[in-house]
N, C-alpha and C positions, 0 to 999 in steps of 0.2 A: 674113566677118571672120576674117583668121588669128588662130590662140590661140599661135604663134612668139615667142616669147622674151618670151612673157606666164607670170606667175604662175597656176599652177591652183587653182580657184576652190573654196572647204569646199563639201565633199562629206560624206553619212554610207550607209553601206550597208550589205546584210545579203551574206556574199558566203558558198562553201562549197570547202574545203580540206583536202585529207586526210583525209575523214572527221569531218567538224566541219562548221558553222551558226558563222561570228564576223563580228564588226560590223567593219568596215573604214572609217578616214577617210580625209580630205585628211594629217591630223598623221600618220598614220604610212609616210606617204611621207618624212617630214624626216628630212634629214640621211643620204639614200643617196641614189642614181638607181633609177628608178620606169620600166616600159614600159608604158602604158596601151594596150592591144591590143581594138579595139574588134572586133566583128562582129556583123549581123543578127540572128542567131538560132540557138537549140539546136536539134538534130536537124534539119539541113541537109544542105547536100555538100560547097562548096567548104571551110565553115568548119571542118569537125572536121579538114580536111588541113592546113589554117594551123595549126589549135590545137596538132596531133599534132606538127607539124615543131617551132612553137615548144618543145613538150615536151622535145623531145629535145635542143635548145640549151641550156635552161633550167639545168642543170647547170654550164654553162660562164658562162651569166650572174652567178648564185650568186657564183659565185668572185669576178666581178669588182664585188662588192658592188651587184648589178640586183634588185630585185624587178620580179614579173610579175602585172599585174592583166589578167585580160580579161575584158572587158564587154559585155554585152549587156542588151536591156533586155524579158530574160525572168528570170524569180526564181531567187533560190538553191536553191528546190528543187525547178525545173526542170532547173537545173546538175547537182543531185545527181543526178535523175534520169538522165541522158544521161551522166555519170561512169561513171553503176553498167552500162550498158544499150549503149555503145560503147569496144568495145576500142582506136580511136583516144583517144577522150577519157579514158579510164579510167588513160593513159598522167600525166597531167596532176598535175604536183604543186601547180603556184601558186595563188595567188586564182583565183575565178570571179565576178567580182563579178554580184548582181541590179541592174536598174538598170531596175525597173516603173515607175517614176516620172518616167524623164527625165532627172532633175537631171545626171550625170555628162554622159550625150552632150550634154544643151545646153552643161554649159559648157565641154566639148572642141570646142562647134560642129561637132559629126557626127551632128545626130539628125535622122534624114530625117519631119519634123512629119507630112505626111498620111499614113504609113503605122505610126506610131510603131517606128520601127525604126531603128538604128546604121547609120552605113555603115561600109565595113569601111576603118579608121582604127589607126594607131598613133601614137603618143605616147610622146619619150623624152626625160623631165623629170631634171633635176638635181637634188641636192642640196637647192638654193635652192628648190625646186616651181618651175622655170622651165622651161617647155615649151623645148626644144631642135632636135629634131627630129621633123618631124611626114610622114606619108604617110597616100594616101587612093589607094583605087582603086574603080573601080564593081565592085558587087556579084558580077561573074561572072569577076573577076580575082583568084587569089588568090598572095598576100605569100609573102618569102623569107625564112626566119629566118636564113637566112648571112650574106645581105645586111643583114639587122636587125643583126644580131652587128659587122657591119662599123662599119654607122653608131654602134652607142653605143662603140663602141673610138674611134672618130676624134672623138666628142663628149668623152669624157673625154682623151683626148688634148690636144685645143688649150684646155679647161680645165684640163688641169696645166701646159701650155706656150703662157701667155699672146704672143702678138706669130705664132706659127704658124697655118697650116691646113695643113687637108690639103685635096691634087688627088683629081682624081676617079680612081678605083678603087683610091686609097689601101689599103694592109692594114697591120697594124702590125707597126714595123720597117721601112719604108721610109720614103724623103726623106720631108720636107714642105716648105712654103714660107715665108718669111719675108714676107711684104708689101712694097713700097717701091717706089718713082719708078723704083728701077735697074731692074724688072723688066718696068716698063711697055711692051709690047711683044715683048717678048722670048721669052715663054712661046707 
């Protein structure tokens, strides 16, 4: 079942940030754009290269009003743990949300049930908490945060410029498309 241009479902969690234990919900996702960044598990391989690259984008998200949750469904202070204990992860300013219970991954639909484990899943929700754009890869492929950076520019893009999209390898500041009959074929 895709969670695509579904609303995301109340959530409540313990997550670990900065140096801090805070409770994180679905409400304070409202009212910005949200990248739900799921992956398997702390003290991995592939993960803490996803985690570290998103890190280093994360600044440039900021600006364009993004928070960054990433989820796993190991505890916040297993996150603490692995913040304090890898110099990739240690880079990390966002959430780390715990998610021992499941709730989050069920209802992004990325919790792989017999192993109690995330797949590695991103998630980037609107404003409205409406899932927009969604990516999954098996476990031993891991995400590009450039390419992340791309898709939420071209999400918020055809949500300020209703009747557009963008083509593919779209970057911002380039054409987009208008939709219509005249095009049909043409492209």
């Amino acid at each position: 079942m895709s969670v695509l241009n579904k609303q995301i479902q109340p959530f409540t969690a313990q997550a670990y940030k900065q140096g801090e234990f805070l409770t994180v919900t679905d409400e304070d996702t409202k009212g910005k754009w949200a990248v739900f960044f799921f992956y398997p598990a702390d003290f991995t391989f592939v993960c803490p290269t996803e985690l570290e690259d998103l890190a280093d984008i994360y600044p440039m998200l900021q600006k364009m009003d993004v928070e960054v949750y990433s989820v796993s469904t190991d505890t916040h202070f297993s996150h603490k743990a692995w913040h304090d204990s890898s110099p990739a992860i240690g880079k990390i300013d966002f959430y780390m949300l715990g998610d021992q219970n499941h709730a989050i991954a069920r209802n992004f639909d990325c919790l792989r049930e017999e192993q109690g484990l995330a797949d590695r899943a991103t998630f980037v929700v609107d404003p409205d908490g409406v899932v927009q754009v969604m990516e999954m890869t098996c476990e031993g492929v891991g995400r590009n945060a450039t390419e992340l950076l791309r898709k939420v520019k071209a999400a918020q893009y055809i949500r300020n410029h209703p009747g557009e999209v963008c083509p593919a390898k779209w970057e911002e500041g380039e054409d987009t498309l208008a939709p219509s009959l005249d095009l049909v074929g043409k492209i």
